[in-house]
C-alpha positions as CSV (number, residue, x, y, z in Angstrom):
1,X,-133.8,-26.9,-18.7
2,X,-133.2,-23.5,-17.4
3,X,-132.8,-21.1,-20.3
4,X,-133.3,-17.0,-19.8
5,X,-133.6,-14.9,-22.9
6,X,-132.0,-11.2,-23.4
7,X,-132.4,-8.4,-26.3
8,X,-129.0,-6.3,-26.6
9,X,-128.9,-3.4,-28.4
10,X,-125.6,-4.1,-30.1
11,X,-124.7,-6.4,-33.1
12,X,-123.7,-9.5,-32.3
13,X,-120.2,-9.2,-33.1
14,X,-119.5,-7.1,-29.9
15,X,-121.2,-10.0,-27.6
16,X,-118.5,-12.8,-29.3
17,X,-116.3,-10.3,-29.0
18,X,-116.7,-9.9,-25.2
19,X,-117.4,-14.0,-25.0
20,X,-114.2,-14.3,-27.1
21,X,-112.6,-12.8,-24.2
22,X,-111.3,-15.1,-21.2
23,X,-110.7,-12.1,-18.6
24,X,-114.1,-10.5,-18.9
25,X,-115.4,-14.2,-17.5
26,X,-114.8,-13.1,-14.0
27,X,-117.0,-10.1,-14.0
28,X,-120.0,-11.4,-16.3
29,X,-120.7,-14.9,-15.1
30,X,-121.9,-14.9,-11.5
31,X,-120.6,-16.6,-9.2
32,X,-117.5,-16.2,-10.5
33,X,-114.7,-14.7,-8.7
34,X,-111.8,-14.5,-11.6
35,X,-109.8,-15.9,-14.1
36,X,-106.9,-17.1,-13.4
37,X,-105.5,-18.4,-16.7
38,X,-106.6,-19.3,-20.2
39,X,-105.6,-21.2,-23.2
40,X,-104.3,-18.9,-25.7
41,X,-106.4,-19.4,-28.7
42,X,-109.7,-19.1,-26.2
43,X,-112.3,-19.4,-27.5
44,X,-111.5,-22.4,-29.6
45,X,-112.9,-25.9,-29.2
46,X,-110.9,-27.6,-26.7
47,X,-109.9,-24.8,-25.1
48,X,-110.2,-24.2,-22.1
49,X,-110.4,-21.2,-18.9
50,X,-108.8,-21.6,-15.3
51,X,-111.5,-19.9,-13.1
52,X,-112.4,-19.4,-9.5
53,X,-116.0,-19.7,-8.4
54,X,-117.4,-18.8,-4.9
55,X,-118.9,-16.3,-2.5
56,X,-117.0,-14.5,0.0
57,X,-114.4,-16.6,1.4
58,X,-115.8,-20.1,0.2
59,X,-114.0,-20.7,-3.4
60,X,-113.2,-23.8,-6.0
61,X,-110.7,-23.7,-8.5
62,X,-111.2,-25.4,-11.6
63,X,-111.9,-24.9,-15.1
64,X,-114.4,-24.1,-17.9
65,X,-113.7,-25.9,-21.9
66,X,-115.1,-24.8,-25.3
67,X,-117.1,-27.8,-26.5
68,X,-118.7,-25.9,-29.6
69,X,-118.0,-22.6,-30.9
70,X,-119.6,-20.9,-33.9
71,X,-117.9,-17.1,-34.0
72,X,-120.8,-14.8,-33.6
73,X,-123.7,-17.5,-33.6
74,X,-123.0,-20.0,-30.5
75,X,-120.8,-21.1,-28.0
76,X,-121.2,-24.6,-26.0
77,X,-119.1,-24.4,-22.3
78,X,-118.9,-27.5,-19.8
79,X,-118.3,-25.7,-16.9
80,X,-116.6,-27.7,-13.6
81,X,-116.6,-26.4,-10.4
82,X,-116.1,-30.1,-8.4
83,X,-117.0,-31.6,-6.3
84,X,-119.8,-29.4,-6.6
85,X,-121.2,-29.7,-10.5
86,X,-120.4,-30.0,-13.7
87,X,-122.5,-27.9,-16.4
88,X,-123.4,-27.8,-19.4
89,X,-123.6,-24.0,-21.2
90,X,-124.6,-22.9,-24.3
91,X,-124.9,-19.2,-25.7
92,X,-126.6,-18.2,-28.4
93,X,-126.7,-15.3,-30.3
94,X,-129.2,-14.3,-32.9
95,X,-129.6,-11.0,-34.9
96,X,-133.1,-9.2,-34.2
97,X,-134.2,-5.6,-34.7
98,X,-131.0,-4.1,-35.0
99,X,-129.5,-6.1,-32.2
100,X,-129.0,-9.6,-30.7
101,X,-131.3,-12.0,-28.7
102,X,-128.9,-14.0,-26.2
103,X,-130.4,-17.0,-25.3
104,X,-128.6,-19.1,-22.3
105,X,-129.7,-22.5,-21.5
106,X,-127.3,-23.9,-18.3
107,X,-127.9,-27.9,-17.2
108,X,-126.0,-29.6,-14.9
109,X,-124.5,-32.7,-16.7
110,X,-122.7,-35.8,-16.7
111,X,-122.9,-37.2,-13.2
112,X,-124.7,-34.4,-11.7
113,X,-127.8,-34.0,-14.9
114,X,-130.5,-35.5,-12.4
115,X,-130.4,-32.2,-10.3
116,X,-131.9,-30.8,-13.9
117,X,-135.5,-31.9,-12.9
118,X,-135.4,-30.5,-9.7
119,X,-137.2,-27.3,-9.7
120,X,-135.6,-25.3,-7.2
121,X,-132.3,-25.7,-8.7
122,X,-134.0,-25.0,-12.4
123,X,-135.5,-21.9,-10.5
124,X,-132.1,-20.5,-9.1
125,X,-130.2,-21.2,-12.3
126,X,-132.4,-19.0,-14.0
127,X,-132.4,-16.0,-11.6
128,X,-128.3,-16.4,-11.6
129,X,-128.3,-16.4,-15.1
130,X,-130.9,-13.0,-15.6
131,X,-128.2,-11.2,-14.1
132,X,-125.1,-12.8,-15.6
133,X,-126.7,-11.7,-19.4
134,X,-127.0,-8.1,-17.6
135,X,-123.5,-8.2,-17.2
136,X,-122.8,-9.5,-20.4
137,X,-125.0,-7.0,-22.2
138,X,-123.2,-4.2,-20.0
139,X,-119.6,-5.3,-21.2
140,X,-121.6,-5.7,-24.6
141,X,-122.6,-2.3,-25.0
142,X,-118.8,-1.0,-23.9
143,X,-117.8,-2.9,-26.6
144,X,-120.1,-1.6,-29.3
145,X,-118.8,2.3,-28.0
């Protein structure tokens, strides 16, 4: 399981407020290039995000779905970026000190979850994902302004 840990200084209504937001996707995950479209009552279960993923010129188009969502507590994401992966996101936000522990823990699932137990790939999810909750805490603190 790769999971990475971050303390925001900002309540943790101004984190679900920027994961309640489909557009702000492109810049916070990495790896992903932008948003092309999303369902209208985003973040909602069943709903889901049209994204582009790549690096430089090499990009897939496909799409992200809400599988859980608790407003400012946790939100579950199956991620698809085929015929690459399939995983399997959850956020979690928890009040502490004034502010909120993120917790992220990413796995690839359904046809792809043996790739879990490899290390390397454990090890590079979890550098990816130290700078995607920078991001997040950086659109985080705009909100809290």
């Amino acid at each position: 399981m790769a999971k990475n840990e971050r303390f925001m200084p900002v309540p943790p209504a101004a984190v679900w407020a920027v994961l309640a937001r489909a557009g702000s996707y492109g810049y916070w995950v990495v790896g992903s290039k932008y948003i092309r479209d999303a369902d209208a009552d985003f973040p909602a279960v069943g709903t889901k995000l049209h994204h582009t993923i790549g690096f430089g010129p090499l990009t897939l188009s496909d799409h992200t779905e809400v599988l859980e969502a608790e407003p400012g507590r946790r939100l579950k994401l199956r991620a698809k970026g085929r015929p690459l992966g399939t995983a399997s996101i959850e956020l979690e936000l928890e009040p502490v000190d004034g502010g909120t522990r993120v917790r992220i823990i990413e796995d690839p699932d359904q046809i792809y979850t043996p790739l879990k137990y490899i290390p390397l790939v454990q090890l590079a999810t979890r550098v990816r994902n130290a700078e995607t909750l920078m991001r997040l805490e950086d659109l985080a603190l705009r909100e809290a302004e």
